[in-house]
PLY file of the C-alpha trace (Angstrom):
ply
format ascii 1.0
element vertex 266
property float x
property float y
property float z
element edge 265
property int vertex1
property int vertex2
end_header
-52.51 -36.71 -29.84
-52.55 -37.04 -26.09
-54.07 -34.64 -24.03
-52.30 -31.20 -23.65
-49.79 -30.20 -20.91
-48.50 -26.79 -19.60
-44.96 -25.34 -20.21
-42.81 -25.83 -17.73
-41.65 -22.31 -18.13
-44.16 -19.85 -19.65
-47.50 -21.73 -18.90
-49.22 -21.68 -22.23
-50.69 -25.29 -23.37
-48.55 -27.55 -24.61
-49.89 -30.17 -27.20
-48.76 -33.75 -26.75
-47.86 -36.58 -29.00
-49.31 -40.06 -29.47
-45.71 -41.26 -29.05
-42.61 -40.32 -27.62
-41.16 -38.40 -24.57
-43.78 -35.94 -22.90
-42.84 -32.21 -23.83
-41.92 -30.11 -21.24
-41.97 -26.85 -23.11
-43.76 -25.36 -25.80
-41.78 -23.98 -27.86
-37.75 -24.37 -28.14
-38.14 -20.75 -27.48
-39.17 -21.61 -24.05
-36.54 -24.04 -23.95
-33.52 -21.83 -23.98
-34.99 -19.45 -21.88
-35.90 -21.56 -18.95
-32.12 -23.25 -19.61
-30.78 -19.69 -19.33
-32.54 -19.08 -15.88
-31.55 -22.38 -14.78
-28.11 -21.27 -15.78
-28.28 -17.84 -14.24
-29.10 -19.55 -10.69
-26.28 -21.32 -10.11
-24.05 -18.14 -10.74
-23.02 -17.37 -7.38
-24.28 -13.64 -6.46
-20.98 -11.24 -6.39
-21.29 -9.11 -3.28
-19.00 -5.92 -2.92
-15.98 -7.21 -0.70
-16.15 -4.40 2.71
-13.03 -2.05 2.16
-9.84 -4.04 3.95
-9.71 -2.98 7.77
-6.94 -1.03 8.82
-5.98 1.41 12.31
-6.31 4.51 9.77
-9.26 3.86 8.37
-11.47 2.94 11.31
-10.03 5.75 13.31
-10.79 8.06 10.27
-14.69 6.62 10.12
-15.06 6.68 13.67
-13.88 10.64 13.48
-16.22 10.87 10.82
-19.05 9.31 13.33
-18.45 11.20 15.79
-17.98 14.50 14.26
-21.76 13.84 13.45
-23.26 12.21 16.49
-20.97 13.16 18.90
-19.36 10.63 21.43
-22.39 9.38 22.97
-23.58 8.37 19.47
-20.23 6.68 18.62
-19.99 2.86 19.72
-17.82 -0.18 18.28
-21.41 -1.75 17.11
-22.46 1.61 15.13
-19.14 2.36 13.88
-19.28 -1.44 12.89
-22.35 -1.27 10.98
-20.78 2.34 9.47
-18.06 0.13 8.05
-20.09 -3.19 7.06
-17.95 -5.76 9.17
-18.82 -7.48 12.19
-18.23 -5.81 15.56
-15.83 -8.29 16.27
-13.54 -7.28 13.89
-13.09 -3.85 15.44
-11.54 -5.23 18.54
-8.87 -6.79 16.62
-7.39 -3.68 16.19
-8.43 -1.59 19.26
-9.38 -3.49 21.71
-11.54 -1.13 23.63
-13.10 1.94 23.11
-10.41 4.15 25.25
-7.74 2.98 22.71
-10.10 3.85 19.58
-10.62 7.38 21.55
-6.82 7.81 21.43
-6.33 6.74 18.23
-8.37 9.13 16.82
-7.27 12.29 19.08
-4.03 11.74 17.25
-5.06 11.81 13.87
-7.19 14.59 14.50
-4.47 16.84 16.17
-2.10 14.92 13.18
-3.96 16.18 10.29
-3.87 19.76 11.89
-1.56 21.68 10.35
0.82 23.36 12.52
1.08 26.85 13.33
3.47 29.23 11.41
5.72 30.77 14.58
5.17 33.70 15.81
7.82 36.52 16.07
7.99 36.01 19.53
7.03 34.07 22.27
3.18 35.82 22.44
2.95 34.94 18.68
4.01 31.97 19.05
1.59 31.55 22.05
-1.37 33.11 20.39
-1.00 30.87 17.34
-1.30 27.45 19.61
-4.12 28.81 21.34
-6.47 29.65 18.37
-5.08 26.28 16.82
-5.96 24.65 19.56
-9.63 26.50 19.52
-9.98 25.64 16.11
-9.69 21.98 16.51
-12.27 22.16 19.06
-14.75 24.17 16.35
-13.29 21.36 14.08
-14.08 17.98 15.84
-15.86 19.14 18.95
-16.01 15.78 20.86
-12.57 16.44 21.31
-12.85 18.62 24.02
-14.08 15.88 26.54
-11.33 13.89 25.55
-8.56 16.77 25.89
-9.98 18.67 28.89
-8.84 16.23 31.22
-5.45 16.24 34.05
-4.73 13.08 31.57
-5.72 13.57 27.94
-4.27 10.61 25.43
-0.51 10.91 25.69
0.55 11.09 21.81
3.25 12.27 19.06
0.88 14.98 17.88
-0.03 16.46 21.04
3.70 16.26 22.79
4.84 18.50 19.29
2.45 20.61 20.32
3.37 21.08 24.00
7.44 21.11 22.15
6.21 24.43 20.33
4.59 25.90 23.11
7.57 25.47 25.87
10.52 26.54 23.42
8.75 29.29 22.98
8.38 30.28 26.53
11.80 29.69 26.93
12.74 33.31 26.44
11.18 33.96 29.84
13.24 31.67 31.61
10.79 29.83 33.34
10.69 26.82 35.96
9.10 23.63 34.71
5.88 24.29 37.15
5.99 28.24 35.36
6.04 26.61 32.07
3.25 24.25 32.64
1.20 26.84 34.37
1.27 29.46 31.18
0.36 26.60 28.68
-2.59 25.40 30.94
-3.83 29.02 31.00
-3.95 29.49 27.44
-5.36 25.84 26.48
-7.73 26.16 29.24
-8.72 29.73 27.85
-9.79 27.73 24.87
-11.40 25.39 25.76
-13.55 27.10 28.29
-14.82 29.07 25.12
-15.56 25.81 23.49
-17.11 24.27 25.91
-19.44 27.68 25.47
-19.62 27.73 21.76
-20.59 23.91 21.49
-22.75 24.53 24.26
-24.60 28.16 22.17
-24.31 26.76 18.85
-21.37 29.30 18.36
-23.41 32.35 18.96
-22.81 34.37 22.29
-25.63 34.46 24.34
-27.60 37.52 24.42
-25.80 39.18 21.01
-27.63 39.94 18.50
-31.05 40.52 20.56
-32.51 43.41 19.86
-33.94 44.06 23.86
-32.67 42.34 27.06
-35.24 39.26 27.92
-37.75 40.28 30.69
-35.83 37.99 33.34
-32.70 39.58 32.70
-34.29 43.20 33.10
-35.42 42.46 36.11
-31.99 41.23 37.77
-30.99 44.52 36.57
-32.61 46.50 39.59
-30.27 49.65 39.97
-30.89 49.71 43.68
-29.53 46.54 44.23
-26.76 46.13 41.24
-26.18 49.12 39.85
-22.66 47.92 38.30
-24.55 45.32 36.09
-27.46 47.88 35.25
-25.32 50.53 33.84
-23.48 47.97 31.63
-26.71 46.68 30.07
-28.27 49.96 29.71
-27.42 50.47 26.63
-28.71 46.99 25.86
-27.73 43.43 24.89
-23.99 43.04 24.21
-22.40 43.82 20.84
-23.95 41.60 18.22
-20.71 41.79 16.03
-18.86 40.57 18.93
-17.91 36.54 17.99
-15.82 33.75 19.74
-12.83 34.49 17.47
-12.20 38.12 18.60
-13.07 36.94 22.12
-10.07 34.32 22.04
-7.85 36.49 20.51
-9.06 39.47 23.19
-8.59 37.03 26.25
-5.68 35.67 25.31
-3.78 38.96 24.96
-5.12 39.62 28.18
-3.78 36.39 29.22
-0.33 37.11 27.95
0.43 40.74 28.86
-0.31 39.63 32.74
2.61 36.71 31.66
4.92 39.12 30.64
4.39 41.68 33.95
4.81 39.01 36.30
8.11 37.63 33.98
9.38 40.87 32.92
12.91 40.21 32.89
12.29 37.73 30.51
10.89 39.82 27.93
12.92 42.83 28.22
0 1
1 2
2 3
3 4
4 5
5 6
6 7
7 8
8 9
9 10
10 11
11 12
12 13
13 14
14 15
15 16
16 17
17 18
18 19
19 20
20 21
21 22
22 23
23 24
24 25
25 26
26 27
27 28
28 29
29 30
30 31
31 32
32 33
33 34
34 35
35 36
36 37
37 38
38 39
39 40
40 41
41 42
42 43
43 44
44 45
45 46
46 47
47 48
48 49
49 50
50 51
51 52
52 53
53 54
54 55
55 56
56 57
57 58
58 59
59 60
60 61
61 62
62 63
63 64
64 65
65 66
66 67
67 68
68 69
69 70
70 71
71 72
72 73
73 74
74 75
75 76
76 77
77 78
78 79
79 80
80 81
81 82
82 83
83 84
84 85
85 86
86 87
87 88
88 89
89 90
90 91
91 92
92 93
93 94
94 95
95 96
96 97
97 98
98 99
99 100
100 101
101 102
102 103
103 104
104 105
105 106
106 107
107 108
108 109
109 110
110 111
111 112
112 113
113 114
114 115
115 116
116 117
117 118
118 119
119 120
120 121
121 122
122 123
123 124
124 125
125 126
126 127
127 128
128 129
129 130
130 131
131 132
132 133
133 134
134 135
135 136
136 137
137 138
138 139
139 140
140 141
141 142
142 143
143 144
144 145
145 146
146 147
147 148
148 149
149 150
150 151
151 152
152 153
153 154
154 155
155 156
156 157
157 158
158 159
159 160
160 161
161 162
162 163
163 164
164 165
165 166
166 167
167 168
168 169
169 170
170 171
171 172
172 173
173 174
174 175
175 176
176 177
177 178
178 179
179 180
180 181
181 182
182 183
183 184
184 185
185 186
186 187
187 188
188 189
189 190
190 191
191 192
192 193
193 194
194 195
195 196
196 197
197 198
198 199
199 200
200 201
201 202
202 203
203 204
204 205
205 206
206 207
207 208
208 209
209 210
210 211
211 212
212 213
213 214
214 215
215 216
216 217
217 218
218 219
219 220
220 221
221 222
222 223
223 224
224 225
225 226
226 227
227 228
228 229
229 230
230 231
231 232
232 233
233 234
234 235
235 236
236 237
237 238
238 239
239 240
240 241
241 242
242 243
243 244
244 245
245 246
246 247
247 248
248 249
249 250
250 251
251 252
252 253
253 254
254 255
255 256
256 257
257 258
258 259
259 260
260 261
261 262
262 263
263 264
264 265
């Protein structure tokens, strides 16, 4: 016998012959497994294909995005990485980040159901307006996107704005009247966004069971006696919320719309 080699595969000593070719394994155990790993290498490694790319479905994971982060965390390498393809592959579809903002503004306001209308035009009104709020509660990186003399011009939003003005038109109003009423009410809401993003949708102050030391003492009666007789009964309402706010301000709103237009809504 010549001397003793190692298996090729598991290690253990592997007696030789006198004659013949030198054994690689020791066993034909051995054998078939090392074959098998051999086998197993050359198997390519199957790695999940990334979804196929399409305008809906990176505007819907860029929503996604920045409903979570917000806009400032939302950029076409992170929303790249969110969908496992290159960056580069993103700007074959939107080509910069403005069109990606508009793209998703209108499937936001898209997949928003519309309002039932009102019986009249303050209904009608009144149900844009807490729509409108609602999307904002919804998706609130929309509001830097909206609140702007030129928010993304799109389907969804001009439906809206179609809604709003036939409803108005029982007042009879110019053009610039029209436009005026509808900015009041969308501005409404989203100057109460902008506060309940801002708050964490709580008002400030409610709920508090005493008025903080630095308020109390801007509450001097001698000098605003207005202010201290409101707080003296302490903080605001606690049940007070956003929602009856809106509704509140906006009927506010709309009965000073229907003085100054009255012979529209007699």
């Amino acid at each position: 016998m010549r001397k003793s080699t190692s298996c090729a595969h598991c290690g253990a000593d592997t007696a030789q012959a006198d004659r013949g070719r030198t054994r690689r394994y020791c066993s034909r155990s051995c054998q078939a497994r090392a074959y098998r790993a051999r086998r197993d290498r050359r198997i390519p490694v199957r790695r999940p294909r990334p979804a196929r790319l399409t305008p809906v479905h990176i505007a819907t994971t860029a929503i996604d995005v920045a409903d979570r982060d917000g806009l400032d965390g939302l950029t076409m390498r992170r929303l790249a990485r969110e969908l496992g393809v290159a960056t580069a592959a993103l700007y074959r579809h939107y080509p910069d980040r403005d069109t990606l903002l508009s793209a998703m503004t209108e499937l936001a306001m898209e997949r928003t159901p519309p309002p039932a209308p009102g019986p009249d035009w303050r209904g009608t009104l009144t149900a844009e307006t807490v729509t409108e709020w609602r999307l904002y509660q919804r998706h609130p990186w929309l509001l830097s996107v909206l609140a702007r003399t030129r928010p993304p011009a799109g389907p969804a939003l001009f439906d809206s704005l179609e809604r709003s003005f036939t409803a108005l038109g029982e007042l009879e109003l110019t053009g610039t009247e029209l436009l005026t009423v509808y900015l009041a009410c969308s501005g409404l809401a989203q100057g109460l966004a902008l506060m309940w993003n801002a708050d964490h949708g709580a008002l400030p102050g409610a709920g508090a069971a005493t008025i903080p030391a630095e308020i109390a003492e801007l509450l001097d009666p001698r000098l605003r006696p207005t202010l201290h007789r409101m707080f003296d009964a302490g903080p605001p309402d606690p049940a007070l919320s956003f929602d009856e706010l809106l509704t509140a301000a906006v009927g506010l709103l709309l009965d000073g719309v229907a003085v100054r237009y009255r012979s529209g809504t007699e």
